[in-house]
Biopython code that builds the backbone (N, CA, C, O; Angstrom):
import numpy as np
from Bio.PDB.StructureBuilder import StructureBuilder

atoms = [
    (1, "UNK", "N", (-19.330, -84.332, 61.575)),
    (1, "UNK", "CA", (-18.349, -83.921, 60.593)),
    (1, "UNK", "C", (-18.160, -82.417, 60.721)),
    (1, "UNK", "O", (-19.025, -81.583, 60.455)),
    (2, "UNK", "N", (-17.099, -82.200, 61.099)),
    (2, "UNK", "CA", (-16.733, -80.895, 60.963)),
    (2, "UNK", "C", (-15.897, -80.008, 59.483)),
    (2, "UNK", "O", (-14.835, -80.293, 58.930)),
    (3, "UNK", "N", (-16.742, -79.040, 59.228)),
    (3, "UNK", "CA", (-16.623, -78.564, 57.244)),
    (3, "UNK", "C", (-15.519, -77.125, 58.067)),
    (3, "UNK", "O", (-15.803, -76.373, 58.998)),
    (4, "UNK", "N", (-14.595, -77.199, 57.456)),
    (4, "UNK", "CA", (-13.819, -75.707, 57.347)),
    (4, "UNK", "C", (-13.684, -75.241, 56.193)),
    (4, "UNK", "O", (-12.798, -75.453, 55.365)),
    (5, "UNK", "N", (-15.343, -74.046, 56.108)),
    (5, "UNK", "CA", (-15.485, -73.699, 55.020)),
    (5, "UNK", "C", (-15.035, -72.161, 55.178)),
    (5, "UNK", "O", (-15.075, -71.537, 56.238)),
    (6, "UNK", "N", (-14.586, -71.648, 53.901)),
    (6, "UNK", "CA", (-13.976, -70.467, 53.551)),
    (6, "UNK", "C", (-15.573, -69.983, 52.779)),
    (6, "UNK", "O", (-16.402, -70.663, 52.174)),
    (7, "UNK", "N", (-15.537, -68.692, 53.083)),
    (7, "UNK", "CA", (-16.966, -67.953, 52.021)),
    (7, "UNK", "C", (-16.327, -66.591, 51.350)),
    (7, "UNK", "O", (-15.446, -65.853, 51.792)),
    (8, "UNK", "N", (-17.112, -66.516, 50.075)),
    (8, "UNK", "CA", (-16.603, -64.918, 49.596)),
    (8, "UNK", "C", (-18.110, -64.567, 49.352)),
    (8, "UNK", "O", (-19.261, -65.000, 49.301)),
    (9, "UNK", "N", (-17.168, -63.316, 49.220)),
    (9, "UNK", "CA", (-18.248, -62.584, 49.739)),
    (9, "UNK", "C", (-18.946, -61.441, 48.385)),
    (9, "UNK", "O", (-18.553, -61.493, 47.220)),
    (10, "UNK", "N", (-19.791, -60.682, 48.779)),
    (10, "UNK", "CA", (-19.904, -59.635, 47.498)),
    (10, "UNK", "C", (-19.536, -58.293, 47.629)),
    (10, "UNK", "O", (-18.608, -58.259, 48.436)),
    (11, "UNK", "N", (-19.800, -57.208, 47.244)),
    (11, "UNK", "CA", (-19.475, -56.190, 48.010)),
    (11, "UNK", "C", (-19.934, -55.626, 48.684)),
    (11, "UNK", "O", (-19.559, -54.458, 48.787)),
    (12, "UNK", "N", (-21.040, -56.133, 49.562)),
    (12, "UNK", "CA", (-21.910, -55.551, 50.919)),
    (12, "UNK", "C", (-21.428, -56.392, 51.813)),
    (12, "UNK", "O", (-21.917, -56.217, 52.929)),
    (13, "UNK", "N", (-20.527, -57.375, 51.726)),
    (13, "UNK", "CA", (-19.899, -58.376, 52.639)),
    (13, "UNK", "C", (-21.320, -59.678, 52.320)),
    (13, "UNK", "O", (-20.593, -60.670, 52.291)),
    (14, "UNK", "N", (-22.160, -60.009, 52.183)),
    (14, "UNK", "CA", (-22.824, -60.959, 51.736)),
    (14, "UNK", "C", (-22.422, -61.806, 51.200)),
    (14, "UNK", "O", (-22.070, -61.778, 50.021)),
    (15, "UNK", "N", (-22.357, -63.248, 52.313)),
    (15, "UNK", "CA", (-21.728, -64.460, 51.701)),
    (15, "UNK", "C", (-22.124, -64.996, 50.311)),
    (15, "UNK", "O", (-23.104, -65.729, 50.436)),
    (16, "UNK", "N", (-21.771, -64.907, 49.206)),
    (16, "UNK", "CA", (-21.921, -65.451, 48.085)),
    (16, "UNK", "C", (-21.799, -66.783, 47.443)),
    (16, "UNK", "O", (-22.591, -67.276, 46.640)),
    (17, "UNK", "N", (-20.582, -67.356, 47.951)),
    (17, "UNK", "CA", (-20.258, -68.901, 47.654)),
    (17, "UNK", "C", (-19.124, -69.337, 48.812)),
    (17, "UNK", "O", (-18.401, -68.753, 49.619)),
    (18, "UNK", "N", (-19.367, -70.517, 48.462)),
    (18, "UNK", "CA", (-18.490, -71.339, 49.857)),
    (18, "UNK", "C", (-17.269, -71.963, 49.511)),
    (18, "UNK", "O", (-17.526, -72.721, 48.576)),
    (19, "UNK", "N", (-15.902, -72.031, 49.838)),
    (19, "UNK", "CA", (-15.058, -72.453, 49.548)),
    (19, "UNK", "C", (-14.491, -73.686, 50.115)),
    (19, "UNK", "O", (-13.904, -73.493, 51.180)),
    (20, "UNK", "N", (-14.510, -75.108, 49.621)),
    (20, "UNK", "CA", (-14.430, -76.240, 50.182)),
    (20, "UNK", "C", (-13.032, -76.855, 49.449)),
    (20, "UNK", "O", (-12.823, -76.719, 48.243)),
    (21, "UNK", "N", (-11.783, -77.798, 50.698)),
    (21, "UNK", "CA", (-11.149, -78.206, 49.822)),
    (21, "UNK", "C", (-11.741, -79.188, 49.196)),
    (21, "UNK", "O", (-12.972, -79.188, 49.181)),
    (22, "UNK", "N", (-11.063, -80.174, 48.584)),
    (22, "UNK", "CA", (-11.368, -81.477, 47.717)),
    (22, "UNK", "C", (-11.919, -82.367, 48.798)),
    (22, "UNK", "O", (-13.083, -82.758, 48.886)),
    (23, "UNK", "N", (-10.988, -82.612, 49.553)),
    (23, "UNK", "CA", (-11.378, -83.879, 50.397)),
    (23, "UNK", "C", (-12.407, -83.514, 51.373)),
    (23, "UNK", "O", (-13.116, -84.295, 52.008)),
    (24, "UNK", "N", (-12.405, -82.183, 51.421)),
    (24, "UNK", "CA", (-14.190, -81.826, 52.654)),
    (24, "UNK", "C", (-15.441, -82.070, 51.486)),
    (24, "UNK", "O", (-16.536, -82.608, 51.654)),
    (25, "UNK", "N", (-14.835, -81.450, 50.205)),
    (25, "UNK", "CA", (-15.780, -81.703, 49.305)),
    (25, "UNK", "C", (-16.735, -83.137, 49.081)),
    (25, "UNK", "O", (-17.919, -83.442, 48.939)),
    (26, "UNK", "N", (-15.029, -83.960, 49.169)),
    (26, "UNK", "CA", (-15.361, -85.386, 49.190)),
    (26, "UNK", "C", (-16.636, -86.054, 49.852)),
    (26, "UNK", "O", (-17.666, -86.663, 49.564)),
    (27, "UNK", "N", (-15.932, -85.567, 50.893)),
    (27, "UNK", "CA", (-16.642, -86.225, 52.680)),
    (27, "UNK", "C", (-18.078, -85.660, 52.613)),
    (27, "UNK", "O", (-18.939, -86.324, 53.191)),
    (28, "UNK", "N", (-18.425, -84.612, 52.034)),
    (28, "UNK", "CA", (-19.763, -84.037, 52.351)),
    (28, "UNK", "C", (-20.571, -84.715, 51.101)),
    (28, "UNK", "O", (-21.792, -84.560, 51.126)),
    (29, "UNK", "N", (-20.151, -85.270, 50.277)),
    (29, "UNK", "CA", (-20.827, -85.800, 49.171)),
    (29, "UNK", "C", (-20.713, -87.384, 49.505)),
    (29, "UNK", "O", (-21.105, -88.111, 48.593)),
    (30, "UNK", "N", (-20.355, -87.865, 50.380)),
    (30, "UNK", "CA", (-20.136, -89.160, 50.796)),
    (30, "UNK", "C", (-21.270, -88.831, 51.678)),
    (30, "UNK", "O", (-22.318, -89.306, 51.241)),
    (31, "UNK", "N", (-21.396, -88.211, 52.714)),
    (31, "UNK", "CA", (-22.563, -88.132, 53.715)),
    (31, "UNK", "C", (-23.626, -87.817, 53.171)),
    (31, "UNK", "O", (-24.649, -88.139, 53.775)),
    (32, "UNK", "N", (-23.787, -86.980, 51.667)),
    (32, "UNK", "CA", (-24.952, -86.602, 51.164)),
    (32, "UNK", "C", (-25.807, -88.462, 50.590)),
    (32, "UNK", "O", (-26.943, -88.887, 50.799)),
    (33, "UNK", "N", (-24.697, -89.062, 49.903)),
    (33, "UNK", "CA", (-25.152, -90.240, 49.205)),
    (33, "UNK", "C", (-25.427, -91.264, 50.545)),
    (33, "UNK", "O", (-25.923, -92.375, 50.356)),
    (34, "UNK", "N", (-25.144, -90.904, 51.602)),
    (34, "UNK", "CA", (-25.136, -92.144, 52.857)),
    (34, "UNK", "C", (-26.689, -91.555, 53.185)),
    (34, "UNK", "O", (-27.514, -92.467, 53.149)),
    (35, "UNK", "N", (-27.148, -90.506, 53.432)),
    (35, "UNK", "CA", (-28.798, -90.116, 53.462)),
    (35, "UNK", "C", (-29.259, -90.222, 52.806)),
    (35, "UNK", "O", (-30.377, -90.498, 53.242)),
    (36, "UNK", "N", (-29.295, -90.212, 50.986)),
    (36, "UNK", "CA", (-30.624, -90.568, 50.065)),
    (36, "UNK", "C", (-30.605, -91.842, 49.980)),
    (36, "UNK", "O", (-31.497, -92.420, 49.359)),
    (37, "UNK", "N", (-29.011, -92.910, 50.927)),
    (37, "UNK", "CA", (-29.512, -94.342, 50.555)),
    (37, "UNK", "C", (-30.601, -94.541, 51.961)),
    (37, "UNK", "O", (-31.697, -95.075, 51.792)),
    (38, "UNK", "N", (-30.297, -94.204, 52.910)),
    (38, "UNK", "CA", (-31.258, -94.232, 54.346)),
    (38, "UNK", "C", (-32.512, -94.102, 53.938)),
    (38, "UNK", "O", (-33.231, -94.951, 54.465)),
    (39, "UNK", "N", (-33.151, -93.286, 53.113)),
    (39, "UNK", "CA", (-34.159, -91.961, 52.411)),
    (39, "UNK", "C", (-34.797, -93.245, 51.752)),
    (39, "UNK", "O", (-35.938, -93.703, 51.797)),
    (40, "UNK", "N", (-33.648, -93.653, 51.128)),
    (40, "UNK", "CA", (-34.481, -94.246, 49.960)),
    (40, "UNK", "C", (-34.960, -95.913, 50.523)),
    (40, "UNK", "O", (-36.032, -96.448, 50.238)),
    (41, "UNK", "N", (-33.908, -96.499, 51.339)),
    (41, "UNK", "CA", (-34.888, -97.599, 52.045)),
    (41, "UNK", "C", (-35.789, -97.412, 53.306)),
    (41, "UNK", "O", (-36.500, -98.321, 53.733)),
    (42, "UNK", "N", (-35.704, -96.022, 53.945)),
    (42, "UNK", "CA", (-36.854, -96.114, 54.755)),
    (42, "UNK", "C", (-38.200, -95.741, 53.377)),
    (42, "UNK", "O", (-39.284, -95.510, 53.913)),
    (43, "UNK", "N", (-38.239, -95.683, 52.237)),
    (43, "UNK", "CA", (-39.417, -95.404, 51.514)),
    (43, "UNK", "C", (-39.665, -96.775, 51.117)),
    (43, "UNK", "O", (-40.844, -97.089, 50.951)),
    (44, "UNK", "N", (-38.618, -97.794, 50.905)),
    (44, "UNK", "CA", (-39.073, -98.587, 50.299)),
    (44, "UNK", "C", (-39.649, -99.834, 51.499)),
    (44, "UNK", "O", (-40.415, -100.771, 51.274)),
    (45, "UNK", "N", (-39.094, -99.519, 52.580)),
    (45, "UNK", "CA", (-39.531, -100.168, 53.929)),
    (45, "UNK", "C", (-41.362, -100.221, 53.937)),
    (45, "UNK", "O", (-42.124, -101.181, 54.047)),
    (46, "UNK", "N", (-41.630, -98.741, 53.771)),
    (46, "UNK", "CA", (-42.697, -98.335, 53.467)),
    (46, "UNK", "C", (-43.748, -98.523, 52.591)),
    (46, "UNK", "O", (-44.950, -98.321, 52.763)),
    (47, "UNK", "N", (-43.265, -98.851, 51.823)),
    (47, "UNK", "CA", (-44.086, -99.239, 50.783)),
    (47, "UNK", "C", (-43.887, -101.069, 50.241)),
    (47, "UNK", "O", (-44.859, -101.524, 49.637)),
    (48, "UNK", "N", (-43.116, -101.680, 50.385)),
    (48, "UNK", "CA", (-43.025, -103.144, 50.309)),
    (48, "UNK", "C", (-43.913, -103.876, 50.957)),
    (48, "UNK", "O", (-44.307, -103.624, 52.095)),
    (49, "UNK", "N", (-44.261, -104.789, 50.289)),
    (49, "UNK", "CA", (-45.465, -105.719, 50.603)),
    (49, "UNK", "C", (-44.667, -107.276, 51.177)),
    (49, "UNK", "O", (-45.310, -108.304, 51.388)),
    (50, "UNK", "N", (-43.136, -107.150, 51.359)),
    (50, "UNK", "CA", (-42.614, -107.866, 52.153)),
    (50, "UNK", "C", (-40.824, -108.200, 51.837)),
    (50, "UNK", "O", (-40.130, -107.401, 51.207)),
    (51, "UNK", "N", (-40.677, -108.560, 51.993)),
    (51, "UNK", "CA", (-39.007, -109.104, 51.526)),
    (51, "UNK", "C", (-38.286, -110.110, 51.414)),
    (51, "UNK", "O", (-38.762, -110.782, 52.329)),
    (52, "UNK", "N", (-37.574, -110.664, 51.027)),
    (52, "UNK", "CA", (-36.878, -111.825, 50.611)),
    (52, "UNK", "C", (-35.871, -111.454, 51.146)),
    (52, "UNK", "O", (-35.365, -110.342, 51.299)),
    (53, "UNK", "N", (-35.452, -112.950, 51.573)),
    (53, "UNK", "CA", (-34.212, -113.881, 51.854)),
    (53, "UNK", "C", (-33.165, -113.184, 51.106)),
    (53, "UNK", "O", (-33.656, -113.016, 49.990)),
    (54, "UNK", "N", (-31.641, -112.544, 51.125)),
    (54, "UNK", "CA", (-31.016, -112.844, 50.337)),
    (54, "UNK", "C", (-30.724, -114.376, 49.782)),
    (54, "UNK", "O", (-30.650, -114.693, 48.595)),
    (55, "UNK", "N", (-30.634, -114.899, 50.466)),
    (55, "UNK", "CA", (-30.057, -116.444, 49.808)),
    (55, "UNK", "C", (-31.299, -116.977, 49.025)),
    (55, "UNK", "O", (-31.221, -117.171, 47.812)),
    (56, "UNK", "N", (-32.483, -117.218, 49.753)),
    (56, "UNK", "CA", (-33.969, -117.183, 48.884)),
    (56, "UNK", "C", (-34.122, -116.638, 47.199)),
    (56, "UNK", "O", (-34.733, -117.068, 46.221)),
    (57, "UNK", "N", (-32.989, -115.164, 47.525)),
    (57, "UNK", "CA", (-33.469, -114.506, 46.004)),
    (57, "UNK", "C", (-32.488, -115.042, 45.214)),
    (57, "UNK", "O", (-32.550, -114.995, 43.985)),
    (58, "UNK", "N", (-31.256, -115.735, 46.041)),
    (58, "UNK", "CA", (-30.035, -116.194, 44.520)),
    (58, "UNK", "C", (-30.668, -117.336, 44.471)),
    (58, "UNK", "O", (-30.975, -117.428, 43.283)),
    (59, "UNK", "N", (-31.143, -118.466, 45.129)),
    (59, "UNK", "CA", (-31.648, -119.905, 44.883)),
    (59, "UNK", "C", (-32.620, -119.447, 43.564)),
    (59, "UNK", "O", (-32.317, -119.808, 42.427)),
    (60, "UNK", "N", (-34.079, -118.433, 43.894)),
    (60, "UNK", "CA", (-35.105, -118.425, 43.068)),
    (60, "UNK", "C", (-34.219, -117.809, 41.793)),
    (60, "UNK", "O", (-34.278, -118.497, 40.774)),
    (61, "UNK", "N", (-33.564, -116.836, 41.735)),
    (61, "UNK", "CA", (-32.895, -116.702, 40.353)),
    (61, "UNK", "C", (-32.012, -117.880, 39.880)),
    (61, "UNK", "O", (-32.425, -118.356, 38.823)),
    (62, "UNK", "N", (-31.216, -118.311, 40.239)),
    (62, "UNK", "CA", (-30.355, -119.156, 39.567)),
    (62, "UNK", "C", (-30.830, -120.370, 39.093)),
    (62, "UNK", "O", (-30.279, -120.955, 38.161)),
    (63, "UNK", "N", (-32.259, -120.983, 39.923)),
    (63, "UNK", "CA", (-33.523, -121.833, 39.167)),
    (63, "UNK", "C", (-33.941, -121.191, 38.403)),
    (63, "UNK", "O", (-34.533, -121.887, 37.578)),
    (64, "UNK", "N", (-33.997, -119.861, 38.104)),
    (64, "UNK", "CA", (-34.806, -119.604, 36.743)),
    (64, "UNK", "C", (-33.858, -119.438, 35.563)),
    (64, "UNK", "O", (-34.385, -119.513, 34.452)),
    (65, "UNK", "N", (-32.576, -119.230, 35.619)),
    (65, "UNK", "CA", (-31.900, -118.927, 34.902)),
    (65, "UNK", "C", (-30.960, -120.249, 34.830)),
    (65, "UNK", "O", (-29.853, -119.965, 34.374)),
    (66, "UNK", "N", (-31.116, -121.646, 35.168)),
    (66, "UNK", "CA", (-30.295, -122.461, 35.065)),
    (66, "UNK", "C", (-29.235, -122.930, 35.322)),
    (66, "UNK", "O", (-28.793, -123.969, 34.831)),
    (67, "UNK", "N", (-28.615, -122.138, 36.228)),
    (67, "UNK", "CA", (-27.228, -121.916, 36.598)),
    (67, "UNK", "C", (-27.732, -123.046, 37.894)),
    (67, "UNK", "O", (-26.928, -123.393, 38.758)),
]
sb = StructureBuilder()
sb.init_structure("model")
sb.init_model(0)
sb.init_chain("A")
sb.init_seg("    ")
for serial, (resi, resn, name, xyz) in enumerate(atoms, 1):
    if name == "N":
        sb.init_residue(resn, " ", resi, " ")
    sb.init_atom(name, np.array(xyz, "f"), 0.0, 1.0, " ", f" {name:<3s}", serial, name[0])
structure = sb.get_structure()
Protein backbone atom coordinates (compact mmCIF):
# COMPACT_ATOMS: atom_id res chain seq x y z
CA UNK A 1 0.00 0.00 0.00
CA UNK A 2 1.29 3.05 -0.98
CA UNK A 3 0.23 6.30 1.77
CA UNK A 4 0.68 9.90 0.08
CA UNK A 5 1.16 11.51 3.15
CA UNK A 6 1.44 15.34 3.51
CA UNK A 7 3.36 16.40 7.08
CA UNK A 8 3.44 19.86 8.89
CA UNK A 9 5.70 20.83 10.34
CA UNK A 10 6.80 23.15 13.48
CA UNK A 11 8.99 25.88 13.33
CA UNK A 12 12.40 24.11 13.26
CA UNK A 13 10.88 22.25 10.23
CA UNK A 14 10.12 19.10 12.58
CA UNK A 15 7.49 16.90 11.29
CA UNK A 16 4.64 17.36 13.70
CA UNK A 17 1.51 15.62 12.26
CA UNK A 18 0.65 13.77 9.14
CA UNK A 19 -1.84 14.71 6.67
CA UNK A 20 -3.99 11.81 5.23
CA UNK A 21 -6.94 12.02 2.79
CA UNK A 22 -10.16 10.11 3.86
CA UNK A 23 -9.86 7.23 1.73
CA UNK A 24 -5.85 6.62 2.58
CA UNK A 25 -7.19 7.16 5.99
CA UNK A 26 -9.67 4.51 5.21
CA UNK A 27 -7.31 1.94 3.70
CA UNK A 28 -4.74 2.23 6.52
CA UNK A 29 -7.36 1.49 9.16
CA UNK A 30 -8.64 -1.41 7.07
CA UNK A 31 -4.99 -2.88 7.04
CA UNK A 32 -4.60 -1.92 10.72
CA UNK A 33 -7.96 -4.17 11.63
CA UNK A 34 -6.74 -7.00 8.90
CA UNK A 35 -3.41 -7.44 11.47
CA UNK A 36 -5.02 -7.45 15.00
CA UNK A 37 -7.49 -10.05 13.30
CA UNK A 38 -4.14 -12.22 12.06
CA UNK A 39 -2.67 -11.16 15.81
CA UNK A 40 -5.47 -12.22 17.34
CA UNK A 41 -5.94 -15.83 15.75
CA UNK A 42 -2.37 -16.63 15.59
CA UNK A 43 -2.84 -16.15 19.73
CA UNK A 44 -5.69 -18.04 19.82
CA UNK A 45 -4.07 -20.84 17.49
CA UNK A 46 -1.78 -20.80 20.38
CA UNK A 47 -3.41 -21.22 23.06
CA UNK A 48 -6.56 -23.59 22.02
CA UNK A 49 -6.76 -26.93 23.22
CA UNK A 50 -8.38 -27.78 19.79
CA UNK A 51 -11.23 -26.73 17.39
CA UNK A 52 -14.45 -27.48 16.04
CA UNK A 53 -16.13 -28.24 12.96
CA UNK A 54 -18.00 -25.28 11.80
CA UNK A 55 -20.95 -27.44 10.92
CA UNK A 56 -20.15 -29.62 14.28
CA UNK A 57 -20.65 -26.21 16.23
CA UNK A 58 -24.24 -25.29 14.47
CA UNK A 59 -25.46 -29.15 14.85
CA UNK A 60 -24.13 -29.03 18.81
CA UNK A 61 -25.89 -25.58 19.26
CA UNK A 62 -29.07 -25.96 17.57
CA UNK A 63 -29.44 -29.49 19.75
CA UNK A 64 -29.07 -27.49 22.64
CA UNK A 65 -31.23 -24.84 21.85
CA UNK A 66 -33.99 -26.88 20.04
CA UNK A 67 -34.12 -25.49 16.86
Amino acid sequence: MTVKAEYMTDTRGRRTRVVLTVGEYQKLMERLESLEDSLDLKKAKRSARGFVDLDDAIKFHRKGTGR
